[in-house]
C-alpha positions as CSV (number, residue, x, y, z in Angstrom):
1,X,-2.4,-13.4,12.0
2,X,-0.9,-12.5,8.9
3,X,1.6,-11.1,6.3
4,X,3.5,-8.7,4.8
5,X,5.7,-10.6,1.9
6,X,8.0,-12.3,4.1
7,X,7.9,-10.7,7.2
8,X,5.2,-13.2,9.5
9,X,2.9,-11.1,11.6
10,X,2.5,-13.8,14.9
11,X,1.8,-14.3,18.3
12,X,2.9,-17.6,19.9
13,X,4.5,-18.7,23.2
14,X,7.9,-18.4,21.6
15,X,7.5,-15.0,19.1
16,X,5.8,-12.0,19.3
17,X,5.7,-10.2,16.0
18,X,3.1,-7.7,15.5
19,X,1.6,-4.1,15.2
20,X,-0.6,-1.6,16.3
21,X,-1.7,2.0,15.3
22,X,-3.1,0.5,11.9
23,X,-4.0,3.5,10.0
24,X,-5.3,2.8,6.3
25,X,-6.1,5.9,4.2
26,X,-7.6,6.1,0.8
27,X,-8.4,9.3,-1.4
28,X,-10.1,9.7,-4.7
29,X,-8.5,11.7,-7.5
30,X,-11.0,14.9,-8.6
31,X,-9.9,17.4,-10.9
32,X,-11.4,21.2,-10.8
33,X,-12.1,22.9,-14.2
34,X,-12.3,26.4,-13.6
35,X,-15.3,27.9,-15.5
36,X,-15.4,31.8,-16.0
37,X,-18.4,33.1,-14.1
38,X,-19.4,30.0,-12.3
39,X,-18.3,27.7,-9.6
40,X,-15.2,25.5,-10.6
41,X,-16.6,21.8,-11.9
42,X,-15.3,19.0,-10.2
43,X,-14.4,15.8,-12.3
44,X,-13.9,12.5,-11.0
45,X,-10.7,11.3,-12.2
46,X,-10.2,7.8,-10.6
47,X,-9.4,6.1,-7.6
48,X,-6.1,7.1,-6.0
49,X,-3.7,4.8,-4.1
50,X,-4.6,3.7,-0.7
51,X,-1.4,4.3,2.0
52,X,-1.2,2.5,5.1
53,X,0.9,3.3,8.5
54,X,1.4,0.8,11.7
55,X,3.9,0.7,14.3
56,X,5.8,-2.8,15.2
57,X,7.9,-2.9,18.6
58,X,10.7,-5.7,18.6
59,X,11.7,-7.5,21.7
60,X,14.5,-9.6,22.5
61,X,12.5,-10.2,25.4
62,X,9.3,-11.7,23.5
63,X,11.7,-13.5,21.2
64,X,12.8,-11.5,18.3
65,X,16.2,-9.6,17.4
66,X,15.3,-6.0,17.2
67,X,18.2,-5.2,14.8
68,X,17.6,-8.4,11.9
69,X,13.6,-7.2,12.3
70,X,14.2,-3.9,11.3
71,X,17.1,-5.1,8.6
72,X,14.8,-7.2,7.0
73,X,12.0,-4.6,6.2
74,X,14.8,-2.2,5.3
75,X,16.0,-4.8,2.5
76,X,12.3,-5.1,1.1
77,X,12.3,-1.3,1.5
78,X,15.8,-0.4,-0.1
79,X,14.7,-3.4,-2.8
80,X,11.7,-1.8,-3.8
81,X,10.1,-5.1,-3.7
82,X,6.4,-4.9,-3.9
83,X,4.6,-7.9,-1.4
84,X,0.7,-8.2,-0.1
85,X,-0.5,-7.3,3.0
86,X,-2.3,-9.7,4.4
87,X,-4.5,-9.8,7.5
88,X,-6.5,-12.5,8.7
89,X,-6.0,-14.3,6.1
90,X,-7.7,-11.8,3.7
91,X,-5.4,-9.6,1.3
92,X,-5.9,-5.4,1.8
93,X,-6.5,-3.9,-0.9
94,X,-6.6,-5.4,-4.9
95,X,-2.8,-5.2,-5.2
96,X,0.4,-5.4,-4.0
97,X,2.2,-2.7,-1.4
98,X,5.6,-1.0,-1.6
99,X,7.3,0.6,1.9
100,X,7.8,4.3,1.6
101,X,9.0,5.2,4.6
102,X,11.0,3.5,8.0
103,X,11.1,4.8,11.2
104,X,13.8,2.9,13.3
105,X,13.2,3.8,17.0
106,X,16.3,2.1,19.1
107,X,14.5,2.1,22.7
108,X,17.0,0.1,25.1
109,X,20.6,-1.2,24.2
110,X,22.6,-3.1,26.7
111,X,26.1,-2.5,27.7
112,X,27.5,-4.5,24.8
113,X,25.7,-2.4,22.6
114,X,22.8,-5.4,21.5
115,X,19.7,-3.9,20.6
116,X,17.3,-5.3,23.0
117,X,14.0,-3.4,22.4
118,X,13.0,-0.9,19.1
119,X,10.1,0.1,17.8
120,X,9.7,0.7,14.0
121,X,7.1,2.8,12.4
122,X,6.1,1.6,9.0
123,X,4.7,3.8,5.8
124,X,3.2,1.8,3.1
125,X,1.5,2.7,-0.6
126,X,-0.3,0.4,-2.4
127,X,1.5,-0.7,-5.6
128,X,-0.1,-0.9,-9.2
C-alpha cells in the first residue's frame, strides 16, 4: 500500500497498518508591494511547502502494538529524520517529508496497563 521511511503502511490477514483522513495541503508564496495610490501588486514568489495530515489507529487486536507504533514515528520525529511518502507505489511530492507534529490518542488499556488500542494523528511538511 505504501511507505513512510520505515514505517510499512499494510493490510494483510495478519497486520493492519494504515490511515485515513489524508489531508494534503499546498500553498504558493505571493508577496504584496504596496503602491501609494493604487491597489497593492502581488508577486509571485515561489512555490511553498506542501503539509500533509492523516490519522493511523493501532490495534493489538488487528496485530500491532499500539505503544512500539507510536514509539517508532516518535523516534523519526524526535530524529528529525526526513523519509518519502509513498503511496501506491508512487512518491508525493518531489522530496522528502519531516513529522511536525504527533498526536498520541491512548483509546483502551487493560488492567495491566498494555495499550491495546490508540489512535495517532500525524502532521507532516515536505522537506527540501
Amino acid at each position: 500500500m505504501g511507505s513512510f521511511g520505515d514505517v510499512i503502511f499494510q493490510v494483510s490477514a495478519d497486520k493492519i497498518r494504515t490511515f485515513d483522513d489524508f489531508v494534503r495541503n499546498n500553498a504558493d508564496r505571493w508577496e504584496s508591494h504596496e503602491i501609494i495610490g493604487q491597489k497593492p501588486k502581488k508577486e509571485f514568489i515561489g512555490p511553498g511547502l506542501d503539509q500533509i495530515t492523516f490519522n493511523m489507529r493501532f490495534d493489538a487486536n488487528l496485530g500491532v502494538s499500539p505503544r512500539k507504533e507510536m514509539e517508532a514515528l516518535m523516534v523519526l520525529s524526535r530524529n528529525g529524520k526526513a523519509a518519502p511518502l509513498i503511496i501506491g507505489g508512487k512518491a508525493l511530492g518531489v522530496n522528502k517529508w519531516i513529522i511536525t507534529g504527533l498526536v498520541h490518542k491512548w483509546k483502551n488499556i487493560d488492567n495491566k496497563g498494555n495499550l491495546l488500542q490508540a489512535d495517532l494523528e500525524i502532521s507532516l511538511e515536505e522537506y527540501v
